[in-house]
ZAZA-431727 format. One record per residue (C-alpha): residue number from 0; residue in one letter; x, y, z. Coordinates in pm, whole numbers. Each point is the difference from the previous one (the first is absolute). Layout:
<fibas>
(fiba NUM, 'a', (X, Y, Z))
...
</fibas>
This chain:
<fibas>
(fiba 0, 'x', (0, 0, 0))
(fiba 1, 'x', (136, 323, -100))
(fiba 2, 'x', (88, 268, 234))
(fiba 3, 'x', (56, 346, 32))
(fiba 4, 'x', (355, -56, 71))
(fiba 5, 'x', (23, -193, -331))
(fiba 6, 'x', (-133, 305, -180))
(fiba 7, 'x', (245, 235, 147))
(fiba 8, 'x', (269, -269, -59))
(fiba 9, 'x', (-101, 26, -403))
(fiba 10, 'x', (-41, 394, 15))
(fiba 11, 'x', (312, 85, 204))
(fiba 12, 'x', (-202, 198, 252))
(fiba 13, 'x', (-71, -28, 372))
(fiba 14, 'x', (-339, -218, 127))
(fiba 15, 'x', (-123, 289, 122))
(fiba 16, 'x', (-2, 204, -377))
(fiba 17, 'x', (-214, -278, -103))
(fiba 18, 'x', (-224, 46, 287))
(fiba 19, 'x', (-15, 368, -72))
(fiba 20, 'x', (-26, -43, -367))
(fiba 21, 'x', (-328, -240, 82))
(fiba 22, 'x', (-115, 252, 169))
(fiba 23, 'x', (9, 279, -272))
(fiba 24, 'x', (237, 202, 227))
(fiba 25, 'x', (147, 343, -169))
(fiba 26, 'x', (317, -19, 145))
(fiba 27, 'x', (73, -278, -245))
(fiba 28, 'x', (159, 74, -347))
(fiba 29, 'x', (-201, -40, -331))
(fiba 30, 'x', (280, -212, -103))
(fiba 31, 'x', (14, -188, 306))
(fiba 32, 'x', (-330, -41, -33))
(fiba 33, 'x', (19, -130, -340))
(fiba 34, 'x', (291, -283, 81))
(fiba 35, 'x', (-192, -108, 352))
(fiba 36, 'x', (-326, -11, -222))
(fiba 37, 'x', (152, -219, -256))
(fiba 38, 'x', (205, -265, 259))
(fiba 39, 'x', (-394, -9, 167))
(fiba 40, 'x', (-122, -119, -315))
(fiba 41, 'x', (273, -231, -101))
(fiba 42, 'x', (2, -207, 300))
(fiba 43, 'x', (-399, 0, 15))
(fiba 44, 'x', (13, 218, 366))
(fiba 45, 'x', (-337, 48, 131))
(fiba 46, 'x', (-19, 27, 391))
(fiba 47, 'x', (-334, 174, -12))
(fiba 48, 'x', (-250, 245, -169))
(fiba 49, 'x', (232, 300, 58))
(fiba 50, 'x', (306, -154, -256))
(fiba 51, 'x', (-264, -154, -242))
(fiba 52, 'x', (-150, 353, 5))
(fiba 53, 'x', (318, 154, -66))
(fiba 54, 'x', (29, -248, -288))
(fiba 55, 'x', (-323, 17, -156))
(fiba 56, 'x', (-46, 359, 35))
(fiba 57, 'x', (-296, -111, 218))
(fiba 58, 'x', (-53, 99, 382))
(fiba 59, 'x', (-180, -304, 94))
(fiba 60, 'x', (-227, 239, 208))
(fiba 61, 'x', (-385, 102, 14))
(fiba 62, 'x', (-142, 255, 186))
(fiba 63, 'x', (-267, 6, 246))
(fiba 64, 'x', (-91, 422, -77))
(fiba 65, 'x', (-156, 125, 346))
(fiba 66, 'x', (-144, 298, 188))
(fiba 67, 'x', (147, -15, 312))
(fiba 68, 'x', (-197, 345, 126))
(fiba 69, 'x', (-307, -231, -40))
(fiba 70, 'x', (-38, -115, 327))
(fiba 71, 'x', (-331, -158, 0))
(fiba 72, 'x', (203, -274, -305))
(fiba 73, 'x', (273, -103, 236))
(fiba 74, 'x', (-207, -46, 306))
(fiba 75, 'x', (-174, -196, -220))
(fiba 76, 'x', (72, -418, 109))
(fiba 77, 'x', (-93, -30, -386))
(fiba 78, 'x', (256, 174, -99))
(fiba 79, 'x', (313, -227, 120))
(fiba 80, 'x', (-269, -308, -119))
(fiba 81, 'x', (31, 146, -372))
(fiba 82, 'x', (360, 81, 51))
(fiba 83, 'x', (85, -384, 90))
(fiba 84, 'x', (-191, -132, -317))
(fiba 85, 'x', (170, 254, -147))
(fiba 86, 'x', (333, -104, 78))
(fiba 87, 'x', (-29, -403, -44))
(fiba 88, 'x', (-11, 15, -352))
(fiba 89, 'x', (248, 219, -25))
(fiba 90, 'x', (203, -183, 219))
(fiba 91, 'x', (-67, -302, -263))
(fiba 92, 'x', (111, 206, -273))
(fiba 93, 'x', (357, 31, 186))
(fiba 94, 'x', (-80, 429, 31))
(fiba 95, 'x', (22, 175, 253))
(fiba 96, 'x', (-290, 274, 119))
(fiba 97, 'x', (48, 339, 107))
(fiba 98, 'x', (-286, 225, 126))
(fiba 99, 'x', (53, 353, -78))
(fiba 100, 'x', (-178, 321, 108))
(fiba 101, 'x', (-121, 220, -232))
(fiba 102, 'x', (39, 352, 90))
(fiba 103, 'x', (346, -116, 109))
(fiba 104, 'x', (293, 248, -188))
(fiba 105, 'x', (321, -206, -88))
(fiba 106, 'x', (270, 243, -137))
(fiba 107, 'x', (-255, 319, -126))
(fiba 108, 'x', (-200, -340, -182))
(fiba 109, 'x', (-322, -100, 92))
(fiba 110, 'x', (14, -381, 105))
(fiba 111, 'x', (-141, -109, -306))
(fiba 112, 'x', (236, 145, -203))
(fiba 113, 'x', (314, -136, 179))
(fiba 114, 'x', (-131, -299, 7))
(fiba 115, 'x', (-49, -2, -390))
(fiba 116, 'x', (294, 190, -127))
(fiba 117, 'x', (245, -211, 174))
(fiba 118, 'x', (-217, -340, -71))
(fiba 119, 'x', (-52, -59, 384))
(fiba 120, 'x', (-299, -189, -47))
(fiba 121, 'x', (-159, -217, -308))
(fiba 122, 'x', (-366, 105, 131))
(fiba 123, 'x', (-206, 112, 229))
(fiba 124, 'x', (-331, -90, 166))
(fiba 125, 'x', (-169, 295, 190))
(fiba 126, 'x', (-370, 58, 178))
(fiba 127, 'x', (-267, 187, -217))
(fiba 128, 'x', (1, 248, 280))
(fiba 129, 'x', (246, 144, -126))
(fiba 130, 'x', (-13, -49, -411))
(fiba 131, 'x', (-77, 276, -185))
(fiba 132, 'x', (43, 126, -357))
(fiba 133, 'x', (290, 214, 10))
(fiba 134, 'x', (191, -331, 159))
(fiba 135, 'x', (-176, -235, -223))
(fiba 136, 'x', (192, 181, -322))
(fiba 137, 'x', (315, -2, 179))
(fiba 138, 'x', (22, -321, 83))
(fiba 139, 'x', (-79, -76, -381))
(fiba 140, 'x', (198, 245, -136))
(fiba 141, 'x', (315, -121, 180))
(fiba 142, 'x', (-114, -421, -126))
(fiba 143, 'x', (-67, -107, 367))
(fiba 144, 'x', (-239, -252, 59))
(fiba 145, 'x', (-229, -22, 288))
(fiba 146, 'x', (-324, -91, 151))
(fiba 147, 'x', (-233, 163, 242))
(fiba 148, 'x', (-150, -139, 301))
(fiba 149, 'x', (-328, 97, -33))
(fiba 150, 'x', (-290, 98, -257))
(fiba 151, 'x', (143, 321, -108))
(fiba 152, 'x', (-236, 273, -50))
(fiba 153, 'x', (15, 316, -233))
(fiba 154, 'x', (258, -121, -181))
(fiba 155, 'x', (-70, 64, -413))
(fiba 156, 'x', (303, -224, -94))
(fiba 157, 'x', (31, -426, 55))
(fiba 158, 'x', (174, -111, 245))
(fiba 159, 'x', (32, -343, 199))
(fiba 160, 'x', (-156, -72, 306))
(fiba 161, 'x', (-93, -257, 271))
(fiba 162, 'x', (-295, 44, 232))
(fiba 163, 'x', (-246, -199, 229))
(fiba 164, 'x', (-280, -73, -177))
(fiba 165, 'x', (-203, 235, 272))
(fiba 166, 'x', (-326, -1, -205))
(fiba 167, 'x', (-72, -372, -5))
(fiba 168, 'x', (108, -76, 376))
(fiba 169, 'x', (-280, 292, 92))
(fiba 170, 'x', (-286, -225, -187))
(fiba 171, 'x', (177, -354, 115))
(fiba 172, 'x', (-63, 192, 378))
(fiba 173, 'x', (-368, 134, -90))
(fiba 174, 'x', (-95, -308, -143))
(fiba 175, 'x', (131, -179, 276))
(fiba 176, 'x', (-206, 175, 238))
(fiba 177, 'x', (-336, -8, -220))
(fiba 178, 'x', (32, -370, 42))
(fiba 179, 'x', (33, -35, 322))
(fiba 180, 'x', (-374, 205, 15))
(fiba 181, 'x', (111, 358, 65))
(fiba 182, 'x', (-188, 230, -199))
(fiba 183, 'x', (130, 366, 59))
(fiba 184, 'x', (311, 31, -33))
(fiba 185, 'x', (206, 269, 74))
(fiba 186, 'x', (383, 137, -165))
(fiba 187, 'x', (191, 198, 225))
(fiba 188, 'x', (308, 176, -134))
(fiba 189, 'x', (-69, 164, -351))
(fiba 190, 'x', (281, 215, -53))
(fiba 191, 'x', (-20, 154, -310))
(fiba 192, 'x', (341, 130, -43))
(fiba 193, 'x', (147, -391, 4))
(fiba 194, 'x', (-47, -164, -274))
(fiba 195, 'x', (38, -346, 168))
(fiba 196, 'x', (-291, 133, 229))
(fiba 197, 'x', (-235, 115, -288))
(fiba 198, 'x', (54, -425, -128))
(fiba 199, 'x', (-109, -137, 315))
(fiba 200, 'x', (-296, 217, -9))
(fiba 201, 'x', (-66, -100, -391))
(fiba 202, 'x', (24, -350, 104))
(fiba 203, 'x', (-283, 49, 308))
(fiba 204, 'x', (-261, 204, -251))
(fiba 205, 'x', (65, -243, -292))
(fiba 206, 'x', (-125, -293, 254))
(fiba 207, 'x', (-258, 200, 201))
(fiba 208, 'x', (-201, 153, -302))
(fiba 209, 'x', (8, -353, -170))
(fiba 210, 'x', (-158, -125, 284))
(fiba 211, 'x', (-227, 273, 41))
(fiba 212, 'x', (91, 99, 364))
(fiba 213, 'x', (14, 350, 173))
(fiba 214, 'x', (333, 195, -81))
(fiba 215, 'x', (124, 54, 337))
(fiba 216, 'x', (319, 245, -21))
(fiba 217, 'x', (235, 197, 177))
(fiba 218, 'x', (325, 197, -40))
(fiba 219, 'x', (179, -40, 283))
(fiba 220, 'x', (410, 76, 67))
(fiba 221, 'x', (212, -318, 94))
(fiba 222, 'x', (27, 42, 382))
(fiba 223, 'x', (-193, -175, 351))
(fiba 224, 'x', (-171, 322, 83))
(fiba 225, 'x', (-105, 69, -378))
(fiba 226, 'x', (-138, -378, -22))
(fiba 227, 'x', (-163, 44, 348))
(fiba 228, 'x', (-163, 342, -27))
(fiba 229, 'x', (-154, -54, -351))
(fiba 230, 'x', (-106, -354, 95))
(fiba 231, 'x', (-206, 152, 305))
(fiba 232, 'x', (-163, 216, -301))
(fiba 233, 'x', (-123, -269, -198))
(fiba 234, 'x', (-112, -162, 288))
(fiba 235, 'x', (-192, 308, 99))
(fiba 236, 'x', (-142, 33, -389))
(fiba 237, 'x', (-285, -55, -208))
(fiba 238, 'x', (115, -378, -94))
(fiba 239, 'x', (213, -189, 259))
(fiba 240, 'x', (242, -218, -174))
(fiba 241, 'x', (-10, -372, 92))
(fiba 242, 'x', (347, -71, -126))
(fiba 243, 'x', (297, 245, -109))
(fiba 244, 'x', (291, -25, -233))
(fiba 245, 'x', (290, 205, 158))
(fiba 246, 'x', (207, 121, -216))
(fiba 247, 'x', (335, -1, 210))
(fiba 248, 'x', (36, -220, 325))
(fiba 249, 'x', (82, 313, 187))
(fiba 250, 'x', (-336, 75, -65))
(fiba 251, 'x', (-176, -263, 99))
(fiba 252, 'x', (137, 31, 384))
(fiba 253, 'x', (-197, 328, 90))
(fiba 254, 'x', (-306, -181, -212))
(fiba 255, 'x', (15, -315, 206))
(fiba 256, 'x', (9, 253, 357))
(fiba 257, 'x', (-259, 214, -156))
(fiba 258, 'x', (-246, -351, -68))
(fiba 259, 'x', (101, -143, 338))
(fiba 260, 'x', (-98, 308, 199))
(fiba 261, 'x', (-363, 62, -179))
(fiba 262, 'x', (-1, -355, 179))
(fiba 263, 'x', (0, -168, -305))
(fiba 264, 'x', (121, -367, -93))
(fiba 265, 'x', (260, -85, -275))
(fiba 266, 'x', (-103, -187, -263))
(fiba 267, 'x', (-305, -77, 79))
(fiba 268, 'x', (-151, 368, 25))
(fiba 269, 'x', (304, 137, -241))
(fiba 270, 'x', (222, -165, -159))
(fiba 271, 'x', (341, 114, -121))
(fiba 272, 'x', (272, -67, -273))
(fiba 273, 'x', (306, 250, -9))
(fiba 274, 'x', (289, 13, -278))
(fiba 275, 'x', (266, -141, 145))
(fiba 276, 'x', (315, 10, 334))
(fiba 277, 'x', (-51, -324, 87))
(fiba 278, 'x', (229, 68, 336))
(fiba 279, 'x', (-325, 241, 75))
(fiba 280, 'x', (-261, -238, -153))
(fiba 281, 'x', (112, -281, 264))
(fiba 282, 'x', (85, 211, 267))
(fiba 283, 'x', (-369, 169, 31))
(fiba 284, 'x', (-243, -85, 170))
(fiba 285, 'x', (-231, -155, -191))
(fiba 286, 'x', (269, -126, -270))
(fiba 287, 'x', (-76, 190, -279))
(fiba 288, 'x', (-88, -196, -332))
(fiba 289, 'x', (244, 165, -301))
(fiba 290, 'x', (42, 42, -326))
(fiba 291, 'x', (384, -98, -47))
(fiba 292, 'x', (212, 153, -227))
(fiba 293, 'x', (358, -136, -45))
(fiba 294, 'x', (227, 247, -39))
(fiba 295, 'x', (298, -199, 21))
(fiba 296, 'x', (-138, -134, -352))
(fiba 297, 'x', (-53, 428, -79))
(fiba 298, 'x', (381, 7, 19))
(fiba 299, 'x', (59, -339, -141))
(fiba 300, 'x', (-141, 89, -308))
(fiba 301, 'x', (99, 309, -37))
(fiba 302, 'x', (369, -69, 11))
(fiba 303, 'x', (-111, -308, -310))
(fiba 304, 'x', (-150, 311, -217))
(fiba 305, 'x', (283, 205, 20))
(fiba 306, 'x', (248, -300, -58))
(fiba 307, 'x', (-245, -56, -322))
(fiba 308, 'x', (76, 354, -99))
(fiba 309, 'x', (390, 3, 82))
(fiba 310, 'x', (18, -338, -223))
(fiba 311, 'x', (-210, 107, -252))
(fiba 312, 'x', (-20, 350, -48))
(fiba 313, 'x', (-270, -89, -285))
(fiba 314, 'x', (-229, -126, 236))
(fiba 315, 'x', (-333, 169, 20))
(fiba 316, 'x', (-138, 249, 289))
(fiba 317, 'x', (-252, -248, 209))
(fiba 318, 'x', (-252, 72, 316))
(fiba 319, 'x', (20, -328, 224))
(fiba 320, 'x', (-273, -49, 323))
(fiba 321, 'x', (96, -222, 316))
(fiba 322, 'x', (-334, -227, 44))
(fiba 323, 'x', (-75, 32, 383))
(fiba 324, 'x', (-206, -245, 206))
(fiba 325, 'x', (-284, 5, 284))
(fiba 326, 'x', (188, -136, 372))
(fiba 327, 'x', (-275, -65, 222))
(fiba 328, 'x', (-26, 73, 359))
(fiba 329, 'x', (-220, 55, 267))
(fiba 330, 'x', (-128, 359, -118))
(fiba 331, 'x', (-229, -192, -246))
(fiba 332, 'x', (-61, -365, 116))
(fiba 333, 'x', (-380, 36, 195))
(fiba 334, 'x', (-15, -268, 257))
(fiba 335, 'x', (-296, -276, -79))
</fibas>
C-alpha cells in the first residue's frame, strides 16, 4: 500500500509538502505542485476525498445551506432528524457534508460565492425558507445543483424539491376519525403564511366536504397557550367539535388542558390526532394518536436528488412527497 512517504520519496520533497499540497495549501509552489500532483497519480495515492479532490478537480463536498438567525429551525428536533438522513447517503457516497450559514461573509464573499468560486462544494441542499429568486438564478448561473427541502413557494423558475406529502396525511387523519363515528371535526393550526400548513388544511377540506361534514376551522399559532385558548373558543362556539386535528403537537397540549378542564373526556367526548413529536405524542397524557412524518427519509432523499443532479446534470427538475402514516394512540381509541 502506497504511502505518503513513498510519494515524497518519488517527488524529492518532505511528507509534510505532500500533506500540504493535499490540502491545497498556498505556501506550496505551482511547480511543486505540479511534480507532487503527478508522483500522486503515478503511484495511484488516494488516502481520502481531500487528494482525490485535488486530483479530480472535485471537492468531494455538499453543502447543507442554513439560516442560523432562524432560531425556531434549529430548536427544531426535526432539524438534526433531516440532517442525519442527510448525511448517510452522503456518507455512502464517500463525501463529506458541510453546513454553511448564509449571511455568513468569507473574505468580502458572500458564502455562496466562496463556496462556488473555489469549488468547495459539488451541491447544496437548503430549506425553502429561505429560497428565493434572486438565489435561485445564482445558484444556476454559477452550474450548482441543489434541492430544496420543502414545497417552495413563489418561485417562477423549476427547481427540485422534497417534501412530506402534508395534504394526504391531513385526509388519511380526517378519514380516520370519520370512521371511528366522529362527525365534526375540527383543524386547528391554519397558518396561511406556511405553505406546508395551507396542505394539511387542503388535505382536511378535500375529506370533510366529500363527506359532507361541517367545516370546522381555526388559525391558530404553534404554541400550548395558542392551542389552549382557541380550543376553549370552539368549545364555547356555535358547533362543538367532537374530534380535532391539531396541526402541531405543541398544539394539541393546551387543547387536551382546555378539553380536560370543561370536564370533558378524551376520545370519547373529543377525540384528537396531532401532526407529529412522537417524544410529546407518548409522553401526554392521553397518548396522542399522530400523523407521522419521517423526516429522516426528508433528508434521505433529498441528499439522492441532488446526487441525481451532481451525476447527471441532464436530469430533470422533479417535486417528490414523503407518504406519512396514521400511529394510533389513546387520543382516538373509545373504550367499548
Amino acid at each position: 500500500m502506497v504511502t505518503i512517504k513513498d510519494v515524497a520519496k518519488a517527488a524529492g520533497v518532505s511528507s509534510s509538502t505532500v500533506s500540504r499540497t493535499i490540502n491545497n495549501s498556498p505556501s506550496i509552489s505551482s511547480k511543486t505542485k505540479e511534480k507532487v500532483i503527478k508522483e500522486i497519480k503515478r503511484l495511484n495515492f488516494s488516502p481520502n476525498s481531500m487528494a482525490k479532490g485535488l486530483i479530480n478537480n472535485k471537492s468531494y463536498t455538499v453543502t447543507l445551506l442554513v439560516d442560523v438567525d432562524d432560531e425556531k429551525s434549529f430548536q427544531n428536533p426535526f432539524f438534526y432528524e433531516i440532517m442525519h438522513g442527510i448525511e448517510r447517503l452522503v456518507y455512502k457516497k464517500e463525501f463529506s457534508l458541510i453546513v454553511a450559514n448564509l449571511n455568513t461573509t468569507m473574505k468580502k464573499q458572500s458564502v455562496l460565492e466562496w463556496l462556488v468560486k473555489a469549488k468547495r462544494t459539488e451541491g447544496v441542499i437548503l430549506p425553502s425558507s429561505i429560497l428565493n429568486s434572486k438565489l435561485v438564478d445564482e445558484l444556476k448561473k454559477d452550474g450548482v445543483p441543489f434541492v430544496s427541502i420543502g414545497e417552495p413557494t413563489n418561485l417562477k423558475e423549476s427547481v427540485s424539491w422534497v417534501d412530506i406529502d402534508n395534504k394526504k396525511g391531513t385526509e388519511m387523519a380526517t378519514y380516520s376519525l370519520l370512521d371511528k363515528g366522529y362527525e365534526n371535526i375540527a383543524f386547528l393550526g391554519l397558518d396561511k403564511t406556511k405553505l406546508f400548513s395551507k396542505r394539511r388544511y387542503d388535505g382536511y377540506m378535500n375529506a370533510i366536504l366529500e363527506s359532507k361534514q361541517e367545516v370546522i376551522n381555526v388559525e391558530c399559532g404553534n404554541s400550548k397557550d395558542d392551542g389552549y385558548h382557541n380550543m376553549k373558543k370552539l368549545l364555547n362556539g356555535p358547533v362543538i367539535p367532537d374530534a380535532v386535528i391539531c396541526a402541531d403537537n405543541i398544539i394539541s397540549i393546551g387543547v387536551i388542558r382546555a378539553i380536560q378542564e370543561a370536564g370533558l373526556s378524551i376520545p370519547e367526548d373529543i377525540g384528537i390526532i396531532s401532526f407529529d413529536n412522537q417524544q410529546i405524542a407518548e409522553l401526554s397524557y392521553p397518548t396522542i394518536t399522530t400523523v407521522n412524518v419521517d423526516v429522516y427519509e426528508l433528508g434521505y432523499q433529498s441528499a439522492k436528488l441532488l446526487f441525481e443532479l451532481i451525476e447527471n446534470p441532464q436530469t430533470r427538475y422533479q417535486g417528490l412527497l414523503i407518504s406519512t402514516k396514521i400511529e394510533e394512540r389513546e387520543s382516538t381509541i373509545k373504550n367499548k
